[in-house]
C-alpha positions in Angstrom: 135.8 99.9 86.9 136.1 102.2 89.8 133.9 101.3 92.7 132.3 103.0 95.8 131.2 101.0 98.6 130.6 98.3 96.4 129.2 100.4 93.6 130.4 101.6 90.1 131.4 105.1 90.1 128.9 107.3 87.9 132.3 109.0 86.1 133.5 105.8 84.7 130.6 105.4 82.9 129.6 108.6 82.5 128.8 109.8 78.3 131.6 112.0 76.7 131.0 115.5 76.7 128.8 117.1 73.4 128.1 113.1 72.3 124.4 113.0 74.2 122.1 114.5 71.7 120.0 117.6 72.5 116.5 116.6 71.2 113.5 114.0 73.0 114.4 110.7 73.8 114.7 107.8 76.3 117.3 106.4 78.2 118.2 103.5 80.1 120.4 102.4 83.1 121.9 99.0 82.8 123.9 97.1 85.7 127.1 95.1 85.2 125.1 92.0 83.6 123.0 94.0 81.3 120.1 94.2 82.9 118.3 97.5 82.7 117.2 99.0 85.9 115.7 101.9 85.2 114.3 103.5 82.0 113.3 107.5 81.5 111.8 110.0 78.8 113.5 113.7 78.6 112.9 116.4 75.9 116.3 117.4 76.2 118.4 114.1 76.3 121.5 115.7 76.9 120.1 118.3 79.7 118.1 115.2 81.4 121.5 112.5 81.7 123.3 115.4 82.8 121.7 116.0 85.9 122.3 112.5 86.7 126.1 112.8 87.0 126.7 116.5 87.7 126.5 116.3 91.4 125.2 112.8 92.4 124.9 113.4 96.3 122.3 116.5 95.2 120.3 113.5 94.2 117.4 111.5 95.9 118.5 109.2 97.8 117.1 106.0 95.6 118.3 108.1 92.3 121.8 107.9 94.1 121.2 104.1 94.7 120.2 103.7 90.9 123.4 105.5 89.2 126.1 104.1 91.5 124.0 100.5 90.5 124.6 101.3 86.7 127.1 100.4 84.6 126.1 102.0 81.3 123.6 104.3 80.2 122.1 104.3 76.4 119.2 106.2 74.6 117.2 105.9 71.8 116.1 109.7 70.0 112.5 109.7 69.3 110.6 112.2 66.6 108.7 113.8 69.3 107.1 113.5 73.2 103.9 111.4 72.4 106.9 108.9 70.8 109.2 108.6 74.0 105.7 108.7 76.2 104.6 105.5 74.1 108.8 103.7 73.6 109.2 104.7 77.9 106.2 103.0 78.7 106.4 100.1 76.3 110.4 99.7 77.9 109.0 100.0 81.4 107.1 97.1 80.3 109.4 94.8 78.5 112.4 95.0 81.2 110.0 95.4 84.6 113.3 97.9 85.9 113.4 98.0 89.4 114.1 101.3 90.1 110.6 102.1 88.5 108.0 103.3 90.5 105.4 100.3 90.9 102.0 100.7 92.2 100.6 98.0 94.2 96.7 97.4 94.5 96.5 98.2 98.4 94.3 95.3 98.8 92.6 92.8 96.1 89.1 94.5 94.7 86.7 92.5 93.1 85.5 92.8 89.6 82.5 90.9 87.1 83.7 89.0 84.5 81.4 87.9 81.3 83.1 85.3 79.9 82.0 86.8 76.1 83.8 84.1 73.9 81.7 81.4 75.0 78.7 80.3 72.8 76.3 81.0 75.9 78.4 83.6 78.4 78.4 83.7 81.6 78.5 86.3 84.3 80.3 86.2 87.9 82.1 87.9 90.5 85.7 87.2 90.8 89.3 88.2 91.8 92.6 87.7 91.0 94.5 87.6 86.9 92.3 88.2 83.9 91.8 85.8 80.9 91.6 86.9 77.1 88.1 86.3 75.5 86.8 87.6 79.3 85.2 91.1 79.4 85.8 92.6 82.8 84.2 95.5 85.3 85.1 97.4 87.8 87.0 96.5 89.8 84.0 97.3 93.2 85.1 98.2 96.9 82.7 95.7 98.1 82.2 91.9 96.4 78.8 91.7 98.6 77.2 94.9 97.1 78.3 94.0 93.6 76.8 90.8 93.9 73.6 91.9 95.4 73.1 94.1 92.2 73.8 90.8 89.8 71.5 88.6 91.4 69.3 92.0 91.0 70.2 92.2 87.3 69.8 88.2 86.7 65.7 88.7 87.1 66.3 91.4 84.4 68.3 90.0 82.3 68.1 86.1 83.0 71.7 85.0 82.1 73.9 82.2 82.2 75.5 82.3 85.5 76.7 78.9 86.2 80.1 77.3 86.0 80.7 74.8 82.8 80.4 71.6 85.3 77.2 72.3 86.2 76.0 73.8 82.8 77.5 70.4 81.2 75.7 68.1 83.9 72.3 70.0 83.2 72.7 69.4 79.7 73.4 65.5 80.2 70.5 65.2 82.4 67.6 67.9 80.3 66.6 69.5 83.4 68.0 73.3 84.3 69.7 73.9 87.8 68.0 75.7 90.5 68.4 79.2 88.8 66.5 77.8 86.1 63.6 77.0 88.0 63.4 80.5 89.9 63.4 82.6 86.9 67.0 83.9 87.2 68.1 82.2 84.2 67.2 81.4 80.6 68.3 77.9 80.8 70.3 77.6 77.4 71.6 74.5 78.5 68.3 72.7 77.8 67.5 74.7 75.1 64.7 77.4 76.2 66.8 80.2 74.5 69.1 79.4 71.6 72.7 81.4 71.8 71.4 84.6 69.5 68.4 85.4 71.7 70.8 84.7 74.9 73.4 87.4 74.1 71.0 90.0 73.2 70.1 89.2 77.3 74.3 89.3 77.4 75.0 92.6 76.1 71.9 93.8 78.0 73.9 92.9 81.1 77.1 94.3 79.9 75.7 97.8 79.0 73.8 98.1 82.3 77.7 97.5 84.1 79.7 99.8 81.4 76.9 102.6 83.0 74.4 102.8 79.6 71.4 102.4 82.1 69.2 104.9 80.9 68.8 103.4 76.9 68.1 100.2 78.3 65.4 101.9 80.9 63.8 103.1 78.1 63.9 100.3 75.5 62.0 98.0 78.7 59.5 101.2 78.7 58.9 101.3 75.0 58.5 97.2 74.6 56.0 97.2 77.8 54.2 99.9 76.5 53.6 97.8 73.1 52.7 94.8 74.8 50.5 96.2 77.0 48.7 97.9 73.6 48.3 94.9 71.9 46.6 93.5 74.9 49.8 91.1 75.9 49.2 91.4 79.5 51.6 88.5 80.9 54.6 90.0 78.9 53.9 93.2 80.1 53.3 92.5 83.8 56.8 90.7 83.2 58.4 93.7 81.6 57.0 95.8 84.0 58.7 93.4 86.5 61.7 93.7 85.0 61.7 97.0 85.1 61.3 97.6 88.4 64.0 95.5 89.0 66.5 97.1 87.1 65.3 100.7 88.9 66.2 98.9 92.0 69.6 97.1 90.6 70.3 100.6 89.1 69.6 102.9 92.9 72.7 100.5 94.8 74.8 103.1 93.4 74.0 106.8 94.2 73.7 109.5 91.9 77.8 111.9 92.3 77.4 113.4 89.1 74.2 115.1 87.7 75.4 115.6 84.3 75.6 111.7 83.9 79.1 112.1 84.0 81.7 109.1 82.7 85.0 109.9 84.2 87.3 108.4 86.3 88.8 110.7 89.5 92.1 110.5 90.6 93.8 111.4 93.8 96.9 111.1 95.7 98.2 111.5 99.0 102.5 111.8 99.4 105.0 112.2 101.8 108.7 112.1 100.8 108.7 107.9 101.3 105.5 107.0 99.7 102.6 107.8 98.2 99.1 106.7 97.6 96.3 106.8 95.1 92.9 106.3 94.8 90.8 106.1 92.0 86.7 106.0 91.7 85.1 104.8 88.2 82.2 107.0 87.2 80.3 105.7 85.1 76.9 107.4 84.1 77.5 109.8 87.5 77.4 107.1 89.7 80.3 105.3 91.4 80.9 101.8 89.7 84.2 101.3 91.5 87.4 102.2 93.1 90.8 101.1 93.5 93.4 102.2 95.2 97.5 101.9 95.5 100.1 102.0 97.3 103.7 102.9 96.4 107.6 103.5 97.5 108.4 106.6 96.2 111.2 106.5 93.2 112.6 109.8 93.3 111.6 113.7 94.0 109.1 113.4 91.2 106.1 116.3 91.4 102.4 115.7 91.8 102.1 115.6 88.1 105.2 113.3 87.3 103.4 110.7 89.7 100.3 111.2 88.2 101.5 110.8 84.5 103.3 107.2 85.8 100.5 106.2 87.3 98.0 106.9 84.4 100.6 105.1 82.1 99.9 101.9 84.4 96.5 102.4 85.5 95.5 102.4 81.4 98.2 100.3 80.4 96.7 97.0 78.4 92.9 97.6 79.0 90.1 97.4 76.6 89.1 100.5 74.8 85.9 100.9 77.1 87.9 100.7 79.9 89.1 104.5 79.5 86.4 107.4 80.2 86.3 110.4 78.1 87.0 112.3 81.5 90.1 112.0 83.1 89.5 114.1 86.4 92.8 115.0 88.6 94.4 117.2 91.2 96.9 118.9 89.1 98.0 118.5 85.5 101.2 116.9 84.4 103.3 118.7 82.4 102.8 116.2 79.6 99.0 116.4 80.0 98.1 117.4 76.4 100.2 114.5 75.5 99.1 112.2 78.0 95.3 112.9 76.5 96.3 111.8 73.0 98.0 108.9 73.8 94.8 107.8 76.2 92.7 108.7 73.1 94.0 106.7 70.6 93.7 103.9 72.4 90.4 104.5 72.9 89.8 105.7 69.7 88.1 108.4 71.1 88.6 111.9 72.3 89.9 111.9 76.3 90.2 115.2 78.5 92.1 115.6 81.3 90.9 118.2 83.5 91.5 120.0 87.2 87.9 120.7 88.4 87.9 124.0 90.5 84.2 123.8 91.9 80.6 121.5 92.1 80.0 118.0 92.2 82.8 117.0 90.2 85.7 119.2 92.7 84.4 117.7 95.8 84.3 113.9 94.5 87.7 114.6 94.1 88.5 115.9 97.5 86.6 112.5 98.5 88.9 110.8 96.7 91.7 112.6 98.3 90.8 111.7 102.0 90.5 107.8 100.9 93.7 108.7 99.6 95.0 109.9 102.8 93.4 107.3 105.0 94.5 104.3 102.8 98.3 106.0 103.4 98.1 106.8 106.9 96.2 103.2 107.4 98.7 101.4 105.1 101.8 103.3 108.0 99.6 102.0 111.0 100.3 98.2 109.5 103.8 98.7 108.7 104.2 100.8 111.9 102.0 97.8 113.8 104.1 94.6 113.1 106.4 93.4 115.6 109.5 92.2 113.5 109.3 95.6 111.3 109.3 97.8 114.4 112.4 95.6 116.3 113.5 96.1 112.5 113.1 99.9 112.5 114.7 99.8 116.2 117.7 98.1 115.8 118.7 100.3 112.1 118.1 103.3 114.4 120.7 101.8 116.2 123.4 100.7 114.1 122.9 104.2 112.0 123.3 106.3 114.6 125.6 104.2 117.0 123.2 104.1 119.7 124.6 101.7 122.6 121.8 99.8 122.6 117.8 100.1 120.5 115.8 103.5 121.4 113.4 101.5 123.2 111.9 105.3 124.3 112.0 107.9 122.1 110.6 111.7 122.8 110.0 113.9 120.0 109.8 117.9 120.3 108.4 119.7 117.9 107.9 123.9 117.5 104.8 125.9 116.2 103.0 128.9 116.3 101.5 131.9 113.8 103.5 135.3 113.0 105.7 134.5 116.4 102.6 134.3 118.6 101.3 131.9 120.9 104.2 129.8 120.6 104.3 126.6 122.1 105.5 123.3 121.9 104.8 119.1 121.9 106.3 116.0 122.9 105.4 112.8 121.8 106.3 109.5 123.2 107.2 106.5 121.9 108.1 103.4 123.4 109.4 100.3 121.7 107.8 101.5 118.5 104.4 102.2 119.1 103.2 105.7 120.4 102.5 105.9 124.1 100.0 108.9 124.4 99.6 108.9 128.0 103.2 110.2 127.6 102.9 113.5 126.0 103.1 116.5 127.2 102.6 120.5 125.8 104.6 123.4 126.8 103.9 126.5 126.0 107.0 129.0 125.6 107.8 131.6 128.1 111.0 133.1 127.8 111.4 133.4 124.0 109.2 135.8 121.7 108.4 136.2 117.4 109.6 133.6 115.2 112.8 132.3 117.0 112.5 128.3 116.9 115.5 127.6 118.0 115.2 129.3 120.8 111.8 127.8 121.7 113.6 124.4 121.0 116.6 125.5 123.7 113.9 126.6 126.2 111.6 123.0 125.8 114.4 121.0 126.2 116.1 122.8 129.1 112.5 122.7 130.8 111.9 118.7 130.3 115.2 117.6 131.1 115.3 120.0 134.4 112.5 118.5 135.3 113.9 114.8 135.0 116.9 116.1 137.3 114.0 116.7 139.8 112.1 114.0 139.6 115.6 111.8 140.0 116.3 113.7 143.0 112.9 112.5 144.7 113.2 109.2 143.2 116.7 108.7 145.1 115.3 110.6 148.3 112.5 108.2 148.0 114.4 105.2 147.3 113.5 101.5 148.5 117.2 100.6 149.9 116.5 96.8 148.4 114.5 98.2 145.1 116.7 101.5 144.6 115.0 105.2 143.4 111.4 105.0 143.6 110.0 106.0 140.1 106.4 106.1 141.3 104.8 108.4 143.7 105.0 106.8 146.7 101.7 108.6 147.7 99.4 108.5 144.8 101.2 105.3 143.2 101.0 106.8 139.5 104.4 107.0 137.9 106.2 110.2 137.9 106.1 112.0 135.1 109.3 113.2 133.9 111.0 110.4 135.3 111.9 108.6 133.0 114.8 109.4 130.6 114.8 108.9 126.5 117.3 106.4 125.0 116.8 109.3 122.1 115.7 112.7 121.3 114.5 113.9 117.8 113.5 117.0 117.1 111.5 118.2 114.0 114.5 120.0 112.3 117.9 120.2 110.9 121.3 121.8 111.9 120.6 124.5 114.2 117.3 122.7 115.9 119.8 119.9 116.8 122.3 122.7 118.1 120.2 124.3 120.4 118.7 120.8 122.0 122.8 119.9 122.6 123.3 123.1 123.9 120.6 122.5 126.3 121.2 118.8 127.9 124.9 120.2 127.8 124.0 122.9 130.2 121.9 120.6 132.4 125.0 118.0 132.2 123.0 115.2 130.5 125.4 113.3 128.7 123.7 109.6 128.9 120.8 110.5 126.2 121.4 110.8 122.1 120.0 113.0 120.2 118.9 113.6 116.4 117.0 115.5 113.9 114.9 115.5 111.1 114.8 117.9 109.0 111.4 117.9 106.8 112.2 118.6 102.9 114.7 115.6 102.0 114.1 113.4 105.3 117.8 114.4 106.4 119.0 112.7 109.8 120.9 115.7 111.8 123.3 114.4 114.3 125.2 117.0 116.8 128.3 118.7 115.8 128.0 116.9 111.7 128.6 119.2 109.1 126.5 117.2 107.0 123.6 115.2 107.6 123.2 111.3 107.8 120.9 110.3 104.8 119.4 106.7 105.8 118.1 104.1 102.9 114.2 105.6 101.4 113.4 102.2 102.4 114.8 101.9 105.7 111.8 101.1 108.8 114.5 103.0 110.9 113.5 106.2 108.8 109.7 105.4 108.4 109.6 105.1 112.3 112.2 108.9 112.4 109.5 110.0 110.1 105.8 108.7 111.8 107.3 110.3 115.4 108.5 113.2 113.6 105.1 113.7 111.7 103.0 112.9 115.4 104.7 115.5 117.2 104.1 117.9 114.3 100.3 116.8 114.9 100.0 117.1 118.5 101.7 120.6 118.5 99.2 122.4 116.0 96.1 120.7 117.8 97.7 122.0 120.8 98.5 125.7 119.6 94.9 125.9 117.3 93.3 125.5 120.9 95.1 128.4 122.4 94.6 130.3 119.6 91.2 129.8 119.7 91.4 130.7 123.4 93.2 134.3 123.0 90.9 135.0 119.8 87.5 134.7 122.3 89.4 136.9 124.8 90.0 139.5 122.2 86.7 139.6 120.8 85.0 139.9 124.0 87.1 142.3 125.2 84.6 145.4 124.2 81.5 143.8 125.9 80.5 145.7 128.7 80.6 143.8 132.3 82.1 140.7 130.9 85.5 140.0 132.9 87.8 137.7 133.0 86.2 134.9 134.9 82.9 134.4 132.3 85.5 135.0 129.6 86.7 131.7 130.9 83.4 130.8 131.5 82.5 130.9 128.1 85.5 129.4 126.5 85.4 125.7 128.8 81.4 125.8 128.0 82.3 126.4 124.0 85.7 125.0 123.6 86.4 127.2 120.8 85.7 130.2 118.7 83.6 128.5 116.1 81.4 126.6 118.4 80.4 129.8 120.2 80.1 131.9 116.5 77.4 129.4 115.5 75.4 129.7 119.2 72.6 131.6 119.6 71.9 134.6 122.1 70.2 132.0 124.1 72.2 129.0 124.2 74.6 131.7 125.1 73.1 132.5 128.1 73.0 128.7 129.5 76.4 129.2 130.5 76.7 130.2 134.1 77.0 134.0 134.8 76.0 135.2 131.5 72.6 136.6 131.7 70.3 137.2 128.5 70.9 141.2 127.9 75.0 140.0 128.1 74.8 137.3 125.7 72.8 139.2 123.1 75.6 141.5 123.5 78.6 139.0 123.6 76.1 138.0 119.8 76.2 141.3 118.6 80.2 141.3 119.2 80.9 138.1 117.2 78.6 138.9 114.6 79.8 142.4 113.9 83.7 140.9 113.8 85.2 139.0 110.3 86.4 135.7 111.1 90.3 135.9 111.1 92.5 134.0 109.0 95.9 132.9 110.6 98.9 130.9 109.0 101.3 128.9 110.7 104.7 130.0 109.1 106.8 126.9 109.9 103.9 124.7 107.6 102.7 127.3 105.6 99.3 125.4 106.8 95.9 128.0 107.1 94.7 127.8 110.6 91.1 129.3 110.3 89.1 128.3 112.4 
C-alpha cells in the first residue's frame, strides 16, 4: 500500500467511483489492524466520504491525521437520520475511536447516591464510577453545600445514612448509632421503622433532589394541619418542624427560573483547538448542579455539530429522569428535531430543544457561557503554567520552524482599529513561556491612514526595531569594558526598554502581515531575529518568503503557546484602541460646548476615563472636576444627553465596540 510519511495514502483505499450509496448512513475508518478510528453519520453517504478524499490537505488538520491513519473505510445504510443518530452513537460506543471528540469532566463534581436496591437505602455524597441498583443526583459544584442540605433534609426525612459496617454492628449490639439518638435517622437497624414505612421517608428524599419540592411542601402542610385538628399536638409541632426544615433545605438553592422551570442549559466556549462546555441542571427553577468539560477539538465542526456530540454523551446511558423536558442551548443543531426524539424516547417523554432569545431563561444561559469561557481560558492558564509543557511548547517552536536555538523571548504585534480610524497597535511579551507584561508596549500609527494593515504592520515594526538600533548604540557607548554594552540605564538603573532583541516575532496574520514585518527588519538590516505568523481562521503558521503555510500538529504546545500570544496581543490592542476611542468620542461631543477648550477637555477625560463613566455623571459630580464650573457642566449634561450613543465595529474582528 502506498505510504506518506509513514501513512497510507487516502487513494489506495479510496471507494470506486458510483459504488458509495447516495442515501443516510454511517461510516467508519479502520487502520491497518482493523481497528476503527473514527466512526460518522451523513445523509448523503456518497457526498459525505467524498469530501474526505477529494482534496485531503483542504482538510483540518486532525481529519488529515485520521484519513492518511486509515486503511479502509465501510458503511452501513440506515432507513432514516434518527437511525444513523442512534447506530453512530451506539458505534462511538462499542469501538471508543480515537479520532472522536471526547469530553472530559474538567474536574471531578460530586453527586448523592441512594443506594435504592437495598432493603433499607441509604443516602450519601460521593464521587467517582456509578453502581447499578444506585440512583444518582446531580452531579453539585460544591460537595460542602450539597451536604449541608442532606444533613438539612435528614431531620425531614430521617433516613438511613450509614455505611453497612456500622448499620450491621448496630444491629449486633440493639442500640442505633449516634444519628439515631439525634433524630436524624429512623434507626431501621434496631427496628423503630420496618423497610415499607422507611422508603416512603426514601422516596421523600429522592423527590425533594429530582426538584418535586413543592408536592412534598404541601403534603407536610396538609398532614400538620390534620394533626393539629384532631388535637395531636406533638406530631404537629414535629411536622411543623419538619417543615421548616425543608423551607430551609429547599432556600440553599436560589430561585433562576420563575416558571419552575426543569431544563438543563448548555453552553460552550471554542477556539479552533478546543472547546468547553458547561452545563447547569435546573430542576424546579433552581440550580441543582453543573458540570462542565473540556475537549481537543476533532475537526471544523460548527456550534451545533459540537453540541449534537456532546448531547449524545452528556445523555448517553442515564436514567430516564435524568433528561429534562427542556433542553436549553445557544444555537440549534441541524439534527435538532431529531436529536429531540431520540432524547424523548428515552425518556419516554416529550423533550424540546430550544434557543431562548430573552428573560430569565436567555441570561442563565449567557451565565452559563462565561463559566464556559472562564473554565477554557482557566483550563489554558494550567496547560500554559506547567514547566515541562511550556519547555515542551519552546523547543517544537523550534524544531518547526528551525529556530537555532528555543524562543526564549517572543514579541507579538498585533493591528486594530474601526472603519480605518484611530489605528494603532500592541506588543506583547513573552519570555520563556509565560507573559511578561511589564514588557508591552502600544503604538499608535502615524504614517499610515483607513484600513491598510499591512502597512500599519510595516510602520510598528520599523518603529520597535529602530528603536533597538538606538538603544544598542547607547548600550555600546555606555559599555562596562570588563561587562560589555550596558543594557540598563546607567542613571536610573531600570532596564532599557527596547533593548532587548526577540529570538522571534509573530504577528497576528498570514502572508502579506509576514511580508511587510520582513520587509521592515530587512530595511533596518536586522537579520539575527526570526519571524512568523498566524493567521487566525485555520491556525496557519506563516513563515517569510513560503508560498504555503506551515500547519503544526492541533495538539502541538508549540501551537497552543503561537496561539495564547497571538490571542494576548489581539487583547491588549482593542483595550488599547477602545480607550482612544473613547478619548476622541468625548472631544467630539464636547466640541459644541461653549468655553470648554482643549485643556478641561483633557480635564474631564483623566477625571472620567471614558465616555460612559462621564454619560452616567450628573451635572454636579461634573463640576468636581477642576475648571468646570456648575453653569459649564450642566451644559457639558445637556450635550451628552441630547447626543445617541454611537455604535462602532472593529472590521478586522467583526467585534461591536460600544461603549
Amino acid at each position: 500500500m502506498p505510504m506518506l510519511n509513514g501513512m497510507a495514502d487516502p487513494a489506495s483505499y479510496r471507494p470506486a467511483p458510483g459504488t458509495i450509496p447516495t442515501g443516510p448512513g454511517v461510516y467508519r475508518f479502520s487502520d491497518p489492524d482493523g481497528r476503527v478510528i473514527y466512526v460518522g453519520k451523513a445523509i448523503n453517504l456518497r457526498q459525505r466520504l467524498n469530501s474526505y478524499f477529494a482534496d485531503p490537505a483542504a482538510l483540518h488538520f486532525r481529519t488529515q491525521t485520521m484519513v492518511r491513519t486509515a486503511a479502509r473505510v465501510e458503511w452501513t445504510l440506515v432507513r432514516n437520520e434518527l437511525e444513523a443518530l442512534q447506530l453512530e452513537y451506539t458505534w462511538i460506543k462499542q469501538y471508543e475511536p480515537r479520532f472522536n471528540i471526547k469530553y472530559r469532566d474538567d474536574k471531578s463534581y460530586p453527586w448523592v447516591a441512594v443506594t435504592w436496591s437495598e432493603e433499607f437505602p441509604r443516602v450519601f455524597v460521593g464521587r467517582g464510577s456509578k453502581r447499578k441498583g444506585t440512583r444518582y443526583f446531580g452531579p453539585y459544584a460544591q460537595a460542602w453545600a450539597i451536604r449541608d442540605t442532606i444533613d438539612s433534609l435528614l431531620r425531614v426525612f430521617p433516613m438511613r445514612s450509614c455505611t453497612k459496617g456500622v448499620f450491621n454492628s448496630a444491629h449486633a449490639s440493639g442500640r442505633p448509632c449516634l444519628m439515631g439518638y439525634i433524630g436524624k435517622c429512623s434507626a431501621p437497624c434496631v427496628g423503630r421503622i420496618d423497610a415499607e414505612a422507611h422508603r416512603d421517608l426514601v422516596e421523600d428524599v429522592c423527590d425533594f433532589l429530582a426538584g418535586r419540592t413543592a408536592t412534598l411542601v404541601r403534603r407536610i402542610e396538609s398532614e400538620m394541619l390534620v394533626a393539629s385538628s384532631n388535637l395531636e399536638f406533638e406530631r404537629a409541632a414535629v411536622l411543623r418542624d419538619r417543615l421548616g426544615a425543608l423551607r430551609q433545605a429547599t432556600e440553599r438553592n436560589a430561585i433562576v427560573l420563575g416558571d419552575g422551570t426543569d431544563a438543563d442549559v448548555v453552553a460552550l466556549a471554542e477556539d479552533p483547538l478546543e472547546v468547553s462546555v458547561q452545563v447547569f441542571h435546573v430542576r424546579d427553577g433552581r440550580v441543582r448542579g453543573e458540570r462542565g468539560w473540556v475537549a481537543e477539538r476533532s475537526d471544523d465542526a460548527d456550534t451545533g455539530a459540537l453540541l449534537e456530540q456532546f448531547l449524545l454523551q452528556l445523555y448517553a446511558d442515564v436514567d430516564a429522569d435524568a433528561i429534562p423536558p427542556q433542553v436549553l442551548l445557544p444555537t440549534l443543531p441541524e439534527s435538532a428535531d431529531v436529536l429531540a426524539q431520540l432524547l424523548g424516547e428515552q425518556r419516554d417523554g416529550r423533550v424540546r430543544l430550544k434557543v431562548p432569545q430573552r428573560g430569565d431563561k436567555a441570561a442563565l444561559l449567557q451565565t452559563a457561557a462565561r463559566n464556559a469561557a472562564d473554565a477554557l481560558a482557566l483550563h489554558k492558564i494550567r496547560r500554559a503554567s506547567d514547566l515541562s509543557t511550556r519547555n515542551r511548547a519552546l523547543e517544537e517552536l523550534q524544531e518547526a520552524l528551525d529556530l537555532p536555538q528555543v524562543p526564549l523571548r517572543i514579541e507579538c504585534y498585533d493591528i486594530s482599529h474601526t472603519m480605518g480610524t484611530e489605528v494603532v497597535a500592541s506588543m506583547v511579551v513573552f519570555e520563556d513561556g509565560l507573559a511578561r507584561k511589564s514588557e508591552y508596549r502600544r503604538f499608535v500609527i502615524r504614517t499610515v491612514e483607513g484600513s491598510n494593515d499591512v502597512g500599519a504592520m510595516h510602520e510598528v515594526i520599523t518603529r520597535r526595531f529602530t528603536r533597538l538600533i538606538e538603544e544598542r548604540k547607547r548600550a555600546e557607548a555606555d559599555a562596562d569594558p570588563e561587562s560589555g554594552p550596558l543594557l540598563v540605564d546607567p542613571t536610573t538603573g531600570a532596564p532599557r526598554k527596547f533593548a532587548y532583541a526577540p529570538s522571534l516575532v509573530v504577528v497576528d496574520g498570514g502572508a502579506p502581515q509576514v511580508a511587510a514585518a520582513g520587509r521592515a527588519l530587512a530595511e533596518l538590516g536586522i537579520v539575527d531575529v526570526a519571524l512568523c505568523g498566524l493567521a487566525k481562521r485555520l491556525e496557519e503558521v506563516w513563515l517569510p518568503g513560503e508560498e504555503y503555510p506551515l500547519i503544526l500538529p492541533r495538539a502541538s504546545e508549540g501551537l497552543y503557546l503561537l496561539q495564547r500570544v497571538r490571542d494576548e496581543a489581539h487583547r491588549f490592542a482593542i483595550t488599547h484602541h477602545r480607550s482612544r476611542r473613547s478619548a476622541s468620542m468625548v472631544e467630539s461631543l464636547l466640541d459644541e460646548v461653549p468655553g470648554l477648550g482643549e485643556i478641561r477637555r483633557k480635564a474631564l477625560i483623566s477625571s472620567f476615563g471614558s465616555l460612559r463613566k462621564l454619560r452616567a455623571a450628573t451635572a454636579e459630580q461634573i463640576a468636581e472636576v477642576p475648571g468646570i464650573g456648575p453653569r459649564t457642566a450642566a451644559a457639558i449634561k445637556e450635550a451628552l444627553d441630547g447626543q445617541e450613543a454611537p455604535v462602532a465595529i472593529n472590521v478586522s474582528t467583526g467585534e461591536v465596540l460600544q461603549e
